[in-house]
N, C-alpha and C positions, 0 to 999 in steps of 0.2 A: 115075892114081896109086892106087895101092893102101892100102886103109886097114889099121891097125895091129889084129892080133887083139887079143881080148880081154884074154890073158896078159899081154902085151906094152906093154897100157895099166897095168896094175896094178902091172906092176916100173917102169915108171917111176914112177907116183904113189910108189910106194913108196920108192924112191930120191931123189927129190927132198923127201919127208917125212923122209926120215931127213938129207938135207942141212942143210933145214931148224931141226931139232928139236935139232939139236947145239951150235951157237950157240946156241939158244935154252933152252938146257938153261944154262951157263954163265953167259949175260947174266942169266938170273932168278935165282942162283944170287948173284952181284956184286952184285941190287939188293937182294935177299933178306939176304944177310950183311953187305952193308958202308954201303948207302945210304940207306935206312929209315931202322936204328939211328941213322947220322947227323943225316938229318933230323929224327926225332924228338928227338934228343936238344935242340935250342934249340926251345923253345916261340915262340911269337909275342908274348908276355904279356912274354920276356925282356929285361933291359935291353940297351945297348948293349955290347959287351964282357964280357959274364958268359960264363962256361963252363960250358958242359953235359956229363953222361954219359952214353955210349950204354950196351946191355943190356952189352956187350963189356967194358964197365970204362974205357974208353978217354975223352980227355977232348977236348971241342970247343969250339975258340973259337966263339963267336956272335955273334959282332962282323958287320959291313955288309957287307963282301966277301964272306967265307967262308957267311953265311950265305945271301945269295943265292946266290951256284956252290952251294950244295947243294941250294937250291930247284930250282932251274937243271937240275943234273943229277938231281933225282928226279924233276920232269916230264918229261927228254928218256928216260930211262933205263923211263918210264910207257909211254912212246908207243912205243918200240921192243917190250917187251916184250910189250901189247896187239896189234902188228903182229904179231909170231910168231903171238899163238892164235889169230888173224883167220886168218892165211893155213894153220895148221896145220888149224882147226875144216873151212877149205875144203878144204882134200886130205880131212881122213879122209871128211865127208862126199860129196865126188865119189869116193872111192875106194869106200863102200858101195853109191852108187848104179849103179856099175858091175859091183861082184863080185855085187847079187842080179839082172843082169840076166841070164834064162832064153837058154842058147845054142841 
């Protein structure tokens, strides 16, 4: 079997970086505008049932349920978003290790 030139290695990296990078362009974008603000806006110091403002103006119940699914979804929304720069820091850096390899 024949291995893949060198070109050839580099448009895939490159194609699967940009598959990559586009969900993850959008998901940071979602936790960045709408999930933060939310979360920060109930403190933990909050009582039960107070409502908080995000930077947005918008207003957030901080009551028990609501306030956990936001916890909830700002660790899940943490851990997705940390997975993209993981796997993206790996493409670019295999894709440098390969374009200064001397042909």
């Amino acid at each position: 079997m024949k291995s893949l030139k060198l070109s050839n290695k580099l448009i895939i990296i490159k194609t699967i970086g940009i598959i990559v990078i586009i969900p993850f362009v959008f998901s940071f974008l979602f936790y960045v505008l709408l999930i933060i603000p939310e979360y920060c806006a109930c403190d933990r110091q909050m009582y039960e049932g107070q409502v908080g403002t995000t930077i947005w103006g918008d207003t957030v119940d901080c009551g028990g349920e609501s306030m956990f699914f936001s916890e909830a979804f700002f660790q899940l929304f943490t851990i997705i978003n940390v997975s993209f720069i993981v796997v993206l820091t790996i493409l670019f850096s295999w894709y440098r290790k390969i374009s200064n390899v001397k042909i």
